[in-house]
N, C-alpha and C positions, 0 to 999 in steps of 0.2 A: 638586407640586400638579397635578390634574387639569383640565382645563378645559372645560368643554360647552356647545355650539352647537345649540340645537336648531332644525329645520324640519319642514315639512311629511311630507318623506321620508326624514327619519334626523337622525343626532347626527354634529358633526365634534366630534373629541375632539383632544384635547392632554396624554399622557400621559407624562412622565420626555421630554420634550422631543421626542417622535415624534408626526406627525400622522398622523390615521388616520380613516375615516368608516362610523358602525356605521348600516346600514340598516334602515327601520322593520323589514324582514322578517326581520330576525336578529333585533332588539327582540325582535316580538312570537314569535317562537321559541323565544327563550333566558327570556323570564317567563311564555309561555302566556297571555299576557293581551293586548287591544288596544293599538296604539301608543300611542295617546291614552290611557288609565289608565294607563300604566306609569308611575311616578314618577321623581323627576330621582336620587333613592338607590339604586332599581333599576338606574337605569344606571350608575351608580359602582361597584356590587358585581359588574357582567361584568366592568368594567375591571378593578377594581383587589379584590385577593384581601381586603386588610382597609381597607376607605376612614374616614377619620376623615368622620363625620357629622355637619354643623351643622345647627342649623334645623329647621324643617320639611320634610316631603317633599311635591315639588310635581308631581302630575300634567302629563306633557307637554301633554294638553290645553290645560289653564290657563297655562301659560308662553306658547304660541306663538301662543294667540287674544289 
Protein backbone atom coordinates (compact mmCIF):
# COMPACT_ATOMS: atom_id res chain seq x y z
CA UNK A 1 0.00 0.00 0.00
CA UNK A 2 1.07 3.44 -0.98
CA UNK A 3 0.72 6.26 1.35
CA UNK A 4 0.50 10.11 0.66
CA UNK A 5 1.26 13.29 2.64
CA UNK A 6 0.40 16.21 1.00
CA UNK A 7 1.61 20.03 1.74
CA UNK A 8 2.20 22.99 0.48
CA UNK A 9 5.54 22.17 -1.18
CA UNK A 10 5.28 18.43 -2.31
CA UNK A 11 4.03 14.76 -1.32
CA UNK A 12 6.03 12.61 1.46
CA UNK A 13 5.22 9.15 0.06
CA UNK A 14 5.46 5.79 1.53
CA UNK A 15 6.08 3.23 -0.97
CA UNK A 16 6.67 -0.91 -0.55
CA UNK A 17 7.92 0.39 2.85
CA UNK A 18 10.67 3.18 1.60
CA UNK A 19 10.17 6.78 2.43
CA UNK A 20 10.66 9.31 -0.05
CA UNK A 21 9.53 13.20 -0.93
CA UNK A 22 8.22 14.14 -4.48
CA UNK A 23 8.42 17.95 -4.79
CA UNK A 24 5.61 20.17 -6.15
CA UNK A 25 8.39 20.98 -9.08
CA UNK A 26 8.73 17.24 -10.11
CA UNK A 27 4.67 17.18 -9.66
CA UNK A 28 4.01 19.81 -11.91
CA UNK A 29 6.81 18.35 -14.42
CA UNK A 30 5.93 15.03 -14.65
CA UNK A 31 1.71 16.06 -15.26
CA UNK A 32 2.39 19.41 -16.98
CA UNK A 33 -0.24 20.93 -14.92
CA UNK A 34 -0.18 23.22 -11.62
CA UNK A 35 0.60 21.47 -8.32
CA UNK A 36 -2.64 22.39 -7.08
CA UNK A 37 -4.90 20.69 -10.06
CA UNK A 38 -2.90 17.82 -9.96
CA UNK A 39 -5.02 15.18 -8.32
CA UNK A 40 -4.21 12.60 -5.48
CA UNK A 41 -4.49 9.50 -8.63
CA UNK A 42 -2.02 11.56 -10.73
CA UNK A 43 0.33 11.13 -8.09
CA UNK A 44 -0.18 7.43 -7.56
CA UNK A 45 0.50 6.69 -11.28
CA UNK A 46 4.42 8.51 -10.88
CA UNK A 47 4.60 6.21 -8.05
CA UNK A 48 3.48 3.31 -8.80
CA UNK A 49 3.26 1.78 -12.61
CA UNK A 50 -0.35 0.15 -12.12
CA UNK A 51 -1.91 1.76 -8.70
CA UNK A 52 -5.45 0.12 -7.69
CA UNK A 53 -7.70 3.28 -7.73
CA UNK A 54 -10.57 3.92 -5.04
CA UNK A 55 -12.74 6.77 -4.88
CA UNK A 56 -12.68 9.65 -6.27
CA UNK A 57 -9.81 11.70 -7.52
CA UNK A 58 -9.13 14.65 -5.34
CA UNK A 59 -7.26 17.81 -6.37
CA UNK A 60 -4.23 18.61 -4.15
CA UNK A 61 -5.72 21.91 -3.98
CA UNK A 62 -8.79 20.78 -2.18
CA UNK A 63 -7.04 18.12 0.21
CA UNK A 64 -4.50 20.69 1.81
CA UNK A 65 -6.94 23.93 2.04
Amino acid sequence: MTTLAFDEDGVDVVYQGTEFRLSKDLIEGATGKSYFDVTDHEVLRIVEESPELSGQARRIGDIIR
